[in-house]
C-alpha positions as CSV (number, residue, x, y, z in Angstrom):
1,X,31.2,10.1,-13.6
2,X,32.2,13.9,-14.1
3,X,31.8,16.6,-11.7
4,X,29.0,18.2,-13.6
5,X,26.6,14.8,-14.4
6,X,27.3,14.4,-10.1
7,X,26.2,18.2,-9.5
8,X,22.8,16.9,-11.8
9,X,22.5,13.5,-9.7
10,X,22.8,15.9,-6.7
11,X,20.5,18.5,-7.6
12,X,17.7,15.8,-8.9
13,X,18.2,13.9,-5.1
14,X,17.8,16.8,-3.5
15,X,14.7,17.9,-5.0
16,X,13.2,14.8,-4.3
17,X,14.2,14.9,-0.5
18,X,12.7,18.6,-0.1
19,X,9.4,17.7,-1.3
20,X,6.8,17.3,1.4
21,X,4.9,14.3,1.5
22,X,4.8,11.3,4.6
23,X,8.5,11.7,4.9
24,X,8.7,15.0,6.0
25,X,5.4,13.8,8.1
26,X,7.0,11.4,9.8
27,X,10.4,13.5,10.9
28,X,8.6,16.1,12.1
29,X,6.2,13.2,14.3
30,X,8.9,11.9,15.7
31,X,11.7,14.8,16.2
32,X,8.6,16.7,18.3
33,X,8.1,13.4,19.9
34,X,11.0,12.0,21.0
35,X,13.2,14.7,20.7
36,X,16.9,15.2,18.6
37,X,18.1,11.7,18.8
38,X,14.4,10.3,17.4
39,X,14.9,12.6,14.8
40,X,18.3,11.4,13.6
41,X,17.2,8.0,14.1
42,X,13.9,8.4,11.7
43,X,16.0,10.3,9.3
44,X,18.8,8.2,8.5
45,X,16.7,5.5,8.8
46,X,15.1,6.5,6.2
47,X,18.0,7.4,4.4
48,X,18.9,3.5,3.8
49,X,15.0,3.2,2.7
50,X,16.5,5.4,0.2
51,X,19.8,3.9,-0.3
52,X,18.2,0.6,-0.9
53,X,16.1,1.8,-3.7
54,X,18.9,3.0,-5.5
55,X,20.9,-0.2,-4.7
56,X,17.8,-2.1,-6.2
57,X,17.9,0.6,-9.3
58,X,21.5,0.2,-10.1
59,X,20.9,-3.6,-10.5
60,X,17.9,-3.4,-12.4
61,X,15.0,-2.6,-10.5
62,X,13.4,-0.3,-12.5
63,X,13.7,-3.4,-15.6
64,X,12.3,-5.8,-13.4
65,X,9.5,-3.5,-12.6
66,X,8.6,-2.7,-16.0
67,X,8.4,-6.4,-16.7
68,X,6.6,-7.5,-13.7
69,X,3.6,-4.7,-13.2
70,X,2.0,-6.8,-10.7
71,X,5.2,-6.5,-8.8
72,X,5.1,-2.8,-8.5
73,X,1.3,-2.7,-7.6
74,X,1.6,-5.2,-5.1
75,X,4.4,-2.9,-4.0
76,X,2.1,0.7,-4.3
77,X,-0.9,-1.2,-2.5
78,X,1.7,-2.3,0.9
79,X,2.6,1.5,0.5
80,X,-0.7,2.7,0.2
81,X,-1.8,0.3,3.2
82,X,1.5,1.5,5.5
83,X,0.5,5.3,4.8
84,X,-3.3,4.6,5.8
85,X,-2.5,2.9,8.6
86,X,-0.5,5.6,9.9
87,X,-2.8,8.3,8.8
88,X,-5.4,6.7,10.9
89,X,-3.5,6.6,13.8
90,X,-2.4,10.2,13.9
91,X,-6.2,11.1,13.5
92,X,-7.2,8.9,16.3
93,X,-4.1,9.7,18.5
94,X,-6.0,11.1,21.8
95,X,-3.2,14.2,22.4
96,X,-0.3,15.7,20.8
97,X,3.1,15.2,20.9
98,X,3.5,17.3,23.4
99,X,0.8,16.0,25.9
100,X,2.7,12.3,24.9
101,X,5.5,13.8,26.6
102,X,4.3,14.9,29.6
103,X,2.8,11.6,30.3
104,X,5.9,10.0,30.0
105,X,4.6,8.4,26.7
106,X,8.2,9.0,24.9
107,X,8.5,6.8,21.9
108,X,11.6,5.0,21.5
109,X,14.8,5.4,19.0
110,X,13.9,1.6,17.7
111,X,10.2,2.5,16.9
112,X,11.6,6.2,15.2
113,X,13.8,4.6,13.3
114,X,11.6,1.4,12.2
115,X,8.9,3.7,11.0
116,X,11.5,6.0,9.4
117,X,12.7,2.7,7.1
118,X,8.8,1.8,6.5
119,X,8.1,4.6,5.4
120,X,10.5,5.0,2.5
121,X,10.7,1.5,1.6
122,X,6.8,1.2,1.5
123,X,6.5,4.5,-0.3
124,X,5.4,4.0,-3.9
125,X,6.1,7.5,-5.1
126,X,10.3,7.0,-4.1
127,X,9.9,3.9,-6.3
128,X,9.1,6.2,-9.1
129,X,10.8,8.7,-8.5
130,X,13.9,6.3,-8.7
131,X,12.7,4.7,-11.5
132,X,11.5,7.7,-13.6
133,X,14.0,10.0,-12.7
134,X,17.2,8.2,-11.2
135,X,17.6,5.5,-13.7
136,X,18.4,8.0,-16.3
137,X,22.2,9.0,-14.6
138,X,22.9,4.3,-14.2
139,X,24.1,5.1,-17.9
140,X,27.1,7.7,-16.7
141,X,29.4,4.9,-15.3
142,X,29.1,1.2,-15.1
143,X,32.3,0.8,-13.3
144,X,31.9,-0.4,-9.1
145,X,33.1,3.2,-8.3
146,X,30.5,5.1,-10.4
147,X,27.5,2.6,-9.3
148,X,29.0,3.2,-5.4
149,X,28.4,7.0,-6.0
150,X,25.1,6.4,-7.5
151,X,24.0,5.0,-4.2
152,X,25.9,6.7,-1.9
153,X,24.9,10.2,-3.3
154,X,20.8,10.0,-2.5
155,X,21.8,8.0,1.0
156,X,23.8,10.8,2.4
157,X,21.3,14.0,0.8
158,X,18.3,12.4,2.4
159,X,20.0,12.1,5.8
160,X,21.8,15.1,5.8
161,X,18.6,16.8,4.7
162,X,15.9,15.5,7.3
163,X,19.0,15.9,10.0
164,X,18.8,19.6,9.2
165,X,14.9,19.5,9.5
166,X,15.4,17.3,12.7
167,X,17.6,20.1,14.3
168,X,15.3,23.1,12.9
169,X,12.6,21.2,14.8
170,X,14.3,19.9,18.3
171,X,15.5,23.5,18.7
172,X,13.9,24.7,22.2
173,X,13.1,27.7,20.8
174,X,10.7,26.0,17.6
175,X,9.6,23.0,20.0
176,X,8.0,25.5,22.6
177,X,6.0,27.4,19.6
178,X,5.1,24.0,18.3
179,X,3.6,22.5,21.3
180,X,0.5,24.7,21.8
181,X,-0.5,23.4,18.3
182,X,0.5,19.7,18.9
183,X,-2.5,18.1,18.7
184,X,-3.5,19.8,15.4
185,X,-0.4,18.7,13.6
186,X,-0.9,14.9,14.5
187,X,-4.6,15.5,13.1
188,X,-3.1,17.7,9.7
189,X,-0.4,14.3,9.1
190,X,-3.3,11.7,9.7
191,X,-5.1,13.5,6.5
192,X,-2.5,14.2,4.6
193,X,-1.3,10.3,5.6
194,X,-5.1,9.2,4.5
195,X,-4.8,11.5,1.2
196,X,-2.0,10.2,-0.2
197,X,-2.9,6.7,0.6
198,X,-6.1,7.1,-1.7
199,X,-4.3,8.8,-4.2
200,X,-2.2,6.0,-4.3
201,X,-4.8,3.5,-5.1
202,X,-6.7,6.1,-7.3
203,X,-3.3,5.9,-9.7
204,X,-3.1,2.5,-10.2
């Protein structure tokens, strides 16, 4: 693969990882919640979401996919079902982040990261955007090293990118500002959580 097709591959990756959506929903939750090391844990965690998906491309995915469109819906639907789920919960969550913390309520690095997996496997719009976007550069190189950087390149943007949101957020400086208005961002994630969920279902 040359330098310049990589500096594409790079620029399309991190395009994808800037743009809000549950993601960025779900670092922010937990890097307000549970501090630095939650962060890091949701955002690398969702890094291999993101690796795995273009593992899964590299070998075919996206053909499979086409083939099967009962596959992919059944995957949109779990997706769809995941982001409600968590929608609702933020909406019903009975204080913010920050009132969480003082009651000791801390949630832990397993549960950061496990939702931070979740929520890119389970997110129908990374499946397209792999499959609709990504697939395109599995022509540059068929060679083991090509494929490896094909994989490796969207793993490491997306978890070096939500680790620089994760220290923007866990700075004492932002998390002080942030608190007063903690209970209001759990509410603003539940609806945009709920939103995308039905717009979800509304696309198939």
């Amino acid at each position: 693969m040359s330098i310049s097709a990589w500096f594409s591959l790079f620029a399309v990756c991190l395009l994808g990882a800037m743009s809000p959506g549950p993601s960025l929903a779900m670092v922010t939750k937990h890097s307000l919640a549970g501090g630095r090391l939650n962060g890091f844990a949701t955002a690398w965690a969702h890094a291999v979401g993101i690796g795995i998906y273009a593992f899964l491309t590299v070998i075919g995915l996206s053909i499979v996919l086409h083939k099967a469109e009962w596959l992919f819906e059944s995957i949109s639907l779990a997706g769809a079902f995941y982001l409600a789920y968590l929608g609702w919960k933020s909406i019903r969550s009975k204080g913010g982040v920050a009132d969480r913390l003082k009651e000791g309520k801390k949630v832990s690095v397993l549960q950061s990261a496990k939702e931070g997996i979740l929520i890119s496997s389970l997110n129908p719009k990374i499946a397209l955007f792999f499959m609709a976007l990504f697939s395109q550069f599995i022509s540059l190189g068929h060679d083991w090293m090509s494929r490896g950087i094909l994989v490796a390149t969207p793993f490491l943007v997306d978890g070096l990118w939500y680790t620089v949101i994760t220290l923007l957020l866990s700075s004492a400086v932002v998390t002080e500002k942030l608190r007063s208005k903690a209970v209001l961002i759990d509410r603003l994630s539940g609806v945009i959580l709920l939103g995308l969920a039905v717009r979800v279902v509304a696309t198939l």
